[in-house]
C-alpha positions as CSV (number, residue, x, y, z in Angstrom):
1,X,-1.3,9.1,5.4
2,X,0.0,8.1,8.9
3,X,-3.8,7.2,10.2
4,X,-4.0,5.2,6.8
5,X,-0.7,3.4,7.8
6,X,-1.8,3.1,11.5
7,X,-5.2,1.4,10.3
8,X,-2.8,-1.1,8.7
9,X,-1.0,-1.9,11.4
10,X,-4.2,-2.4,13.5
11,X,-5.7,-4.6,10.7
12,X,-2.6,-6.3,11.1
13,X,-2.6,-6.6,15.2
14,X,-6.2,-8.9,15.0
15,X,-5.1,-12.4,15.6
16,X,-7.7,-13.9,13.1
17,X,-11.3,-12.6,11.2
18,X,-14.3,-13.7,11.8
19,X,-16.0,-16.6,10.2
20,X,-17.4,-14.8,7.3
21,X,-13.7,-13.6,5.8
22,X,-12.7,-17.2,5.4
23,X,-15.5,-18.1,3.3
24,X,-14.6,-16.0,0.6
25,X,-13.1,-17.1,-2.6
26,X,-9.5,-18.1,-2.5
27,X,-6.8,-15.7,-2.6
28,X,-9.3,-12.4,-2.1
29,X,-6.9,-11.5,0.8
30,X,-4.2,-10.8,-1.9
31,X,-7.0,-8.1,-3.8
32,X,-7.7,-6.2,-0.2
33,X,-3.8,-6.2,0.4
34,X,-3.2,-4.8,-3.1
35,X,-5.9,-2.2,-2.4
36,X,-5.0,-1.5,1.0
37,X,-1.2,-0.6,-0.3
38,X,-2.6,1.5,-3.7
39,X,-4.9,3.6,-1.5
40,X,-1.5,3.7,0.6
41,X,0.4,5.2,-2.9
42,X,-2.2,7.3,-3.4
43,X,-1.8,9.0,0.1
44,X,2.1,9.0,0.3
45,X,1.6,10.6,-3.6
46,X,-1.0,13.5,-1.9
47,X,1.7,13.9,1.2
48,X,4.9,14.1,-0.9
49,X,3.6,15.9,-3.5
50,X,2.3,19.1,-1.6
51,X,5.0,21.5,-3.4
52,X,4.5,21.2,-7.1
53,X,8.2,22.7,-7.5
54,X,9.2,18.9,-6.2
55,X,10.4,16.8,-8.6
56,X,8.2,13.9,-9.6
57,X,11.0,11.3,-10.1
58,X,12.1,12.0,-6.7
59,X,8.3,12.1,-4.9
60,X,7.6,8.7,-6.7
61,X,11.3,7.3,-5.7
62,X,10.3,7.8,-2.4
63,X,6.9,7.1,-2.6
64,X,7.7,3.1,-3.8
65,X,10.5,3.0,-1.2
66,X,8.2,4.2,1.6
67,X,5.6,2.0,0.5
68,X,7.9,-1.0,-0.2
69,X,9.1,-0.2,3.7
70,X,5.8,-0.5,5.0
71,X,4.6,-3.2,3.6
72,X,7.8,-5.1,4.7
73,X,7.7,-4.2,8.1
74,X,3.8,-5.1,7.9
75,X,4.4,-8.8,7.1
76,X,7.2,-8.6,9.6
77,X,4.7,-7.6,12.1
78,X,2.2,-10.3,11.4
79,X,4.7,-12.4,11.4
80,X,4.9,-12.0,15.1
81,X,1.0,-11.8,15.7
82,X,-0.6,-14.8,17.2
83,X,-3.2,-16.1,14.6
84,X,-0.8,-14.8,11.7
85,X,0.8,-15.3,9.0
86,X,3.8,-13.2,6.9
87,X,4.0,-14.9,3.1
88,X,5.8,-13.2,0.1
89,X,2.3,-13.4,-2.0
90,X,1.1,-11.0,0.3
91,X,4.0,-8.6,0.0
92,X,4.3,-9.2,-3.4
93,X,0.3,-8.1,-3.5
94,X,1.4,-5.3,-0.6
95,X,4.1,-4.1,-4.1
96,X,1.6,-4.4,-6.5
97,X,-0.8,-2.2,-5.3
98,X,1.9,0.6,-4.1
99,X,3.3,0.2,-7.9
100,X,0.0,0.7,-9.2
101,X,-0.7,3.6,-7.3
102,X,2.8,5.4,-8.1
103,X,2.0,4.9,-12.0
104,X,-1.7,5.9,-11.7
105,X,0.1,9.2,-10.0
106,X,3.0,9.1,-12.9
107,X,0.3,9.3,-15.6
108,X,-2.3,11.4,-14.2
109,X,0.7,14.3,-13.7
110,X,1.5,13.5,-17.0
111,X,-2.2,14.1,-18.6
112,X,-2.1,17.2,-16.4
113,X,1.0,18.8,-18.2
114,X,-0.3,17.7,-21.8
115,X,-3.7,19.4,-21.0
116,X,-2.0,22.7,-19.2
């Protein structure tokens, strides 16, 4: 989880991508960010969740609010970076995906109980 948030901090830190990135379709940046911050969910979810005598509501509380915190301080950050840029349709897409990810978690612990 912490190597996952320093590679998004380093992401962040390059001033601007090569040629290649800025050929793709509009808006694609907003689908990597939204994966980048699920994959992030799904790794706060595996980190928090280690004692199954936790409770759920509060692992997935503080999974959103961790994730939510992040992906604040991340646009924050590239605010700051030469060759960067911090807009709220990237932290909205930064939400989305850590949203995504705390559901996915919700129901799959859910199936799990139904099935056991």
């Amino acid at each position: 989880m912490a190597l996952w948030i320093a590679f998004i901090f380093v992401m962040s830190s390059i001033p601007d991508f090569p040629g290649e990135y800025r050929e793709l379709p509009p808006h694609t940046d907003k689908v990597v960010h939204f994966i980048e911050y699920f994959i992030l969910a799904i790794l706060l979810y595996r980190g928090l969740r280690n004692d199954e005598t936790g409770r759920l509501s509060v692992v997935l509380t503080a999974l959103v609010l961790i994730g939510i915190g992040v992906a604040g301080l991340d646009e924050l950050y590239q605010s700051i970076v030469p060759g960067r840029d911090s807009s709220a349709a990237d932290l909205a897409s930064d939400i989305g995906g850590v949203t995504a990810g705390a559901l996915i978690m919700f129901y799959r612990w859910k199936r799990s109980l139904l099935k056991g």
